[in-house]
N, C-alpha and C positions, 0 to 999 in steps of 0.2 A: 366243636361241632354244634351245631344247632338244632335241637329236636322241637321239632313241632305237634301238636297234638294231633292226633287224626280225627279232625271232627267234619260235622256235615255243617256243609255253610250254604248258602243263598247267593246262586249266580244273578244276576241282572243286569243286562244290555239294555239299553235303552235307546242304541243308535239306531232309530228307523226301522228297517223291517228286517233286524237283527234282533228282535226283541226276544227274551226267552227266560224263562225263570222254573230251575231244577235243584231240586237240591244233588249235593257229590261232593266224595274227596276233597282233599284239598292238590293231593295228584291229580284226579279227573278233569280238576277244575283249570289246572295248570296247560292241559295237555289239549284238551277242548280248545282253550284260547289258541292253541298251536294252529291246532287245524282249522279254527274259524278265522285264522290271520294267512293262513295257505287258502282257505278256501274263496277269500278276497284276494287273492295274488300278490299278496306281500310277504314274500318269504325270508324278508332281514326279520319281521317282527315274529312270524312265527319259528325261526332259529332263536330269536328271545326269549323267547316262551319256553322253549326246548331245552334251551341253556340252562338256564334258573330251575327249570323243574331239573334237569339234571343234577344241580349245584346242590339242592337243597335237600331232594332226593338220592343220592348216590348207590343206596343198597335196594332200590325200588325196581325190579326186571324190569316190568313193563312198562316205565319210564324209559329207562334205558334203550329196551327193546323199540321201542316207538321213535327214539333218536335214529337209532339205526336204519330202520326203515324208511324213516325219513329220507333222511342223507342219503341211502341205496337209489330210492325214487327219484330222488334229485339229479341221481347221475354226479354225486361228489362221491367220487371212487376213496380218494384218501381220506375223507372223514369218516366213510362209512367203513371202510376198513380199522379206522383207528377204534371206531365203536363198537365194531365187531369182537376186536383182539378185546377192549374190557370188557365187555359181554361174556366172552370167553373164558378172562382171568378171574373175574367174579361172579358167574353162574356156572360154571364147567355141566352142572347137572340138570338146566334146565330143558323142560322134552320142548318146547318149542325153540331153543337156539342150535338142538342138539338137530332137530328137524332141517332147519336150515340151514348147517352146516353140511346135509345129507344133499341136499339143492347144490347146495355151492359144487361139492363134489361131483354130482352127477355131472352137471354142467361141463367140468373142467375134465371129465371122463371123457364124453360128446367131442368138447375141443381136442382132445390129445386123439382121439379113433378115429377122427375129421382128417386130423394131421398126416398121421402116420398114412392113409388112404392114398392123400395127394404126392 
């Protein structure tokens, strides 16, 4: 496994009126690139982004948690399920997955008294 150190480094874009200079993680920094490659509509490059910080990161929630979300928004039901169930098997005790697992159920409560009604 690969450990990386957790330091603050110096982002810089310098594509045009992308420009921006923060310091942050090296997760932030991963996950940032995510959303500024979804937020130009490229979502092969920000699933790359996503990927590698997941790879590199593995025990980081809200990497994780960010994958998930992602995918969910996407409307890719079997990726974000598949992210969900690790989410699940390696945070069982986070209060934000445990939160939306409480969503998910509601929801699926809704669908089944929807059901049964008709």
């Amino acid at each position: 496994m690969v450990v990386l150190p957790s330091t603050s480094l110096k982002m810089s874009d310098h594509s045009g009126s992308n420009q921006f200079s923060t310091s942050c993680t090296d997760q932030d920094y991963l996950v940032l690139r995510a959303r500024e490659a979804l937020g130009k509509g490229d979502s092969w490059e920000a699933k790359t982004w996503m990927l590698t910080a997941r790879a590199i990161f593995p025990g980081n929630f809200s990497i994780q948690f960010e994958a998930y979300t992602k995918e969910k928004e996407g409307g890719h039901v079997k990726e974000s399920a598949k992210c969900l169930q690790s989410l699940f098997d390696k945070f069982p005790e986070e209060v934000k997955l445990i939160k939306e697992i409480e969503v998910i159920m509601e929801v699926l409560r809704n669908v089944t008294a929807d059901q049964e009604v008709m």
